[in-house]
N, C-alpha and C positions, 0 to 999 in steps of 0.2 A: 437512455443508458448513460450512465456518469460512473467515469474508471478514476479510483481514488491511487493515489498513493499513500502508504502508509512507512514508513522510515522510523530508526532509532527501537528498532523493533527489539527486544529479549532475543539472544541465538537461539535458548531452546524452545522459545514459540512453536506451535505448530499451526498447520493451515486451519484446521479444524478449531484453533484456538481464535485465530483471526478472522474466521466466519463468524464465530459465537460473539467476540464482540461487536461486531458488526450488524450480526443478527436482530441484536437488540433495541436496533432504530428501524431495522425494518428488511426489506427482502436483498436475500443477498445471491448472483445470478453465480457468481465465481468468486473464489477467493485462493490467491497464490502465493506464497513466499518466492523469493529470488534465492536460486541456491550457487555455491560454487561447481563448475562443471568437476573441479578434479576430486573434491573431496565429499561433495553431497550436503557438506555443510549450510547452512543460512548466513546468507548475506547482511542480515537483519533487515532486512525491508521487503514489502512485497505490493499487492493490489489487487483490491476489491472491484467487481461491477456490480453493483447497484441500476435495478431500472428504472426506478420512481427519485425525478430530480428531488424532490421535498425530503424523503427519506434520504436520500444520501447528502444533501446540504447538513441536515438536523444529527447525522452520523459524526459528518467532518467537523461539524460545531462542536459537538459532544467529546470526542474522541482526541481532538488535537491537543497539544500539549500536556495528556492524560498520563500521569507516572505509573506505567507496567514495570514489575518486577527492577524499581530501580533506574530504570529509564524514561524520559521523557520525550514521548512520543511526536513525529510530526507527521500530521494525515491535512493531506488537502488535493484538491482537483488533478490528478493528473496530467503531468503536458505531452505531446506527443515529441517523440525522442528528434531531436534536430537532423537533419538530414547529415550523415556523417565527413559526403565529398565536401563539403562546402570548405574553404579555404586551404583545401591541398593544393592549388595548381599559384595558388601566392610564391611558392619558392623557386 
């Protein structure tokens, strides 16, 4: 399973839009936009899972740098989000 990030995304994307490109290289298990909690808006970015490492390499190849709607998109490897305490007890 390979969780992509996908950023610089079009506001009015939708998930269903972000599956579809994604779809295109191959299986896609989920596909999510990041929204604002207060307004329901899009963040512009979101993330794919993909299960097949080759397909999802051959996506992020495909896909990155790709100009949607005006924007120039960046998709690659998802990192896992840093642990948030880490450097609170410095002060």
């Amino acid at each position: 399973m390979v969780n992509i990030y996908a950023g610089n995304l079009a506001f009015n994307m939708t998930e269903a839009d972000l599956r579809n490109m994604f779809e295109a290289h191959g299986k896609v298990d989920r596909a999510s936009l990041v929204k604002d909690s207060m307004s329901g808006d899009s963040k512009g970015f979101g993330f794919v899972e993909m299960p097949n490492d080759k397909e999802a390499k051959a996506a992020i190849a495909a896909l990155n740098d790709m100009d949607t709607q005006g924007r120039k998109m960046t998709v690659n490897e998802a990192k896992p989000k840093a642990d948030r305490s880490e450097g609170r007890d410095r002060y």
